[in-house]
Each structure stands twice: as structure tokens, then as C-alpha cells.
matplotlib code that plots the C-alpha trace (Angstrom):
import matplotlib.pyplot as plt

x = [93.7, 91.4, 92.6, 92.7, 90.6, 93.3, 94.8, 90.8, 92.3, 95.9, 94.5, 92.0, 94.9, 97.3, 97.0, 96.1, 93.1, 92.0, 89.0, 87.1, 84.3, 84.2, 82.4, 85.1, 88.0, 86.5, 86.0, 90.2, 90.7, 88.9, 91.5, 94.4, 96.0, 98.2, 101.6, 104.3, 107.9, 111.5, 114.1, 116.3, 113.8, 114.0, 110.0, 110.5, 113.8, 114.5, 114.4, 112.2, 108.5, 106.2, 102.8, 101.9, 101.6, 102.4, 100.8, 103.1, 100.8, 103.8, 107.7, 110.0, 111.9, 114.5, 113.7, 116.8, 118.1, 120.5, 123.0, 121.5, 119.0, 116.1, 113.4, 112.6, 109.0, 107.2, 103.4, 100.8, 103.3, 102.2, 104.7, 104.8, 101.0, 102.0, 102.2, 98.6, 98.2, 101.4, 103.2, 107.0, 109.6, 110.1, 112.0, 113.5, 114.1, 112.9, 114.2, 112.8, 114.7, 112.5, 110.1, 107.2, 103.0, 102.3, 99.2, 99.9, 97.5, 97.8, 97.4, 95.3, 92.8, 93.1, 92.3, 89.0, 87.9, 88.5, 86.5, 84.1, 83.8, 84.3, 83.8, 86.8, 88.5, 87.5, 88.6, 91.9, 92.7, 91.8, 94.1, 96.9, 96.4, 96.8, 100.1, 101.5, 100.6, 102.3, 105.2, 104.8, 104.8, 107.7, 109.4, 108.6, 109.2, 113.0, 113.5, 111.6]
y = [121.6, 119.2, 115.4, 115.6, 112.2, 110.1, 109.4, 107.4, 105.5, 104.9, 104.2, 101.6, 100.2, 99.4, 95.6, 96.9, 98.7, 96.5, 95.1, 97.8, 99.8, 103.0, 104.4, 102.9, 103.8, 108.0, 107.6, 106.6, 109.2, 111.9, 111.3, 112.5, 115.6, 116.9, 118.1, 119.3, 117.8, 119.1, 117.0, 115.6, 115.5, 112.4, 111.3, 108.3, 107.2, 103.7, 102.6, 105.8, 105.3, 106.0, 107.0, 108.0, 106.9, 108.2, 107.6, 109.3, 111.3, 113.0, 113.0, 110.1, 109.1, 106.8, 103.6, 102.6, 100.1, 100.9, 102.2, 100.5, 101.3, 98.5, 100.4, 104.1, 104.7, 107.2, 108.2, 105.2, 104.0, 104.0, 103.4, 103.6, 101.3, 99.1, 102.0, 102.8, 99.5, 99.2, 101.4, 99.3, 101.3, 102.0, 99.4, 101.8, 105.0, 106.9, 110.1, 112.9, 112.6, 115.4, 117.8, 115.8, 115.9, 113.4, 112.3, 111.7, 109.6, 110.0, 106.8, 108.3, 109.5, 105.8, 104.4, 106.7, 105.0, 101.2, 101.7, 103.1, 100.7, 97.1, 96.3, 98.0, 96.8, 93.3, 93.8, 95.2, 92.5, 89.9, 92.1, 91.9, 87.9, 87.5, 89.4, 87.6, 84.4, 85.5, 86.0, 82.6, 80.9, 82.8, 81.8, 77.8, 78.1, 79.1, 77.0, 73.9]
z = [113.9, 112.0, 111.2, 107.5, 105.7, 104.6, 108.3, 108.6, 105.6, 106.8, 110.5, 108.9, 106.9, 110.1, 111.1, 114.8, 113.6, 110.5, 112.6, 113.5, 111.4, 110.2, 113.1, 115.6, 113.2, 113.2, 116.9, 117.6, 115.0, 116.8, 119.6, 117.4, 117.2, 114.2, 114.9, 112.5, 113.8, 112.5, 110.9, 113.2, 116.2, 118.2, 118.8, 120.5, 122.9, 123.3, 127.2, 127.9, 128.9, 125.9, 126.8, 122.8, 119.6, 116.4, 112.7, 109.9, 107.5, 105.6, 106.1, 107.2, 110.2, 111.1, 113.4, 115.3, 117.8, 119.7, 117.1, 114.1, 111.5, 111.8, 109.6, 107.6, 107.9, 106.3, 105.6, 106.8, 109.4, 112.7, 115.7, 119.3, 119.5, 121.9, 124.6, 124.4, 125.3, 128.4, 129.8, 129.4, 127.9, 124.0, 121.9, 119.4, 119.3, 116.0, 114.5, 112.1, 108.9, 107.0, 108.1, 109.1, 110.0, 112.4, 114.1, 117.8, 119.8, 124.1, 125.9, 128.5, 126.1, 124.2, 127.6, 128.4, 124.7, 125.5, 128.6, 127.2, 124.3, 125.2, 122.1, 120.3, 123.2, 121.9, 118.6, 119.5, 121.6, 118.9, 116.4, 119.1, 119.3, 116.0, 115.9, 118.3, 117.1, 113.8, 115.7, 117.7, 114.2, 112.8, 116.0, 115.7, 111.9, 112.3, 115.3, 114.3]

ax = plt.figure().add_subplot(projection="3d")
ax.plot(x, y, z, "-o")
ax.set_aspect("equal")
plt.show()
């Protein structure tokens, strides 16, 4: 199946990705594979090792912590990026809740890329950084 041309634009749109060119952003996309999932399937389990990422091109889903609802995503969300990065296990578990077309990116093929190309690696790291530090701040700012 071919990745349609909006999930470029929803890739280049996710904070993770922001950095990178065009060339980079179709090379990451290349990587993706479309898959239709049914309401009510469960795509990522909290505790269990993730080893894939998901960017939501149509549909919504449920993001849940233990027993309670911390988001609803839906088309241009991406979740499950940090395990192409780690291999810890997921921090919420995230549901179908419609019929949905996802594009699913596999860590192993994500790796093969940032080894090949230090410099998205670069860039990806930098884009990491600055999340963090956003969190860092938001930490200090409600502590402080």
C-alpha cells in the first residue's frame, strides 16, 4: 500500500520531526506502512514492550493510564515515538475508538535509518532535548 501525501504533512507537523527537510521527512515516511485497525483494538498496552510507532491518518483512539482517560487522539497524532528511540515499556495504553488508518513505523527499520544518517540522527536528538527541557521548565515552574 502506498503512504498517501498528507501523512508527509502530519509527520512534518509533529514536534519530533519539525527539524528535518523534506528529503529526511519522505525518507522516515518511506519506512511506514498503512494499516486499517477496528474499533475497539488495543494498539499499544501499557507495561508491554513497544517496538513501533503509530501516526493517526484517520479515526480516533483512546489514550489511557491505567484506568483513566489522559488524551483522545485522532488524525496528525502520533504516539508510541519514544520506542523507536528505547526499548522501555509503553506509558499508556491506547485503544481504537472508530475504525481507523494508521501509519505504523517499526523500530528496527527506524534504527537501519539513524545509522545511516547521522544527521537526522542529530536533528532528532536536538528535537528530543528540547522536549525535555520543556518539561524540565514545566517541572521548576510548578515547584519553584
Amino acid at each position: 500500500m502506498r503512504i498517501p501525501p498528507e501523512v508527509l504533512d502530519m509527520l512534518a507537523a509533529q514536534p519530533l520531526f519539525s527539524g528535518l527537510s523534506q528529503k529526511e521527512l519522505r525518507s522516515i515516511v518511506a519506512l511506514g506502512t498503512p494499516v486499517d485497525i477496528k474499533t475497539g483494538y488495543v494498539l499499544t498496552e501499557e507495561g508491554a514492550y513497544g517496538r513501533d510507532a503509530f501516526l493517526i491518518v484517520s479515526g480516533t483512539a483512546r489514550c489511557l493510564v491505567g484506568d483513566k482517560e489522559v488524551a483522545v487522539l485522532g488524525p496528525a497524532d502520533l504516539f508510541g515515538e519514544i520506542s523507536l528511540l528505547d526499548k522501555a515499556p509503553r506509558s499508556a495504553t491506547v485503544v481504537a475508538d472508530s475504525d481507523m488508518r494508521v501509519t505504523v513505523f517499526v523500530r528496527s527499520e527506524f534504527v537501519r535509518l539513524i545509522e545511516a544518517s547521522p544527521k537526522i540522527a542529530l536533528k532528532l536528538l536536538a528535537a528530543m532535548a528540547a522536549r525535555l527541557r520543556s518539561v524540565d521548565q514545566g517541572f521548576v515552574s510548578s515547584h519553584g
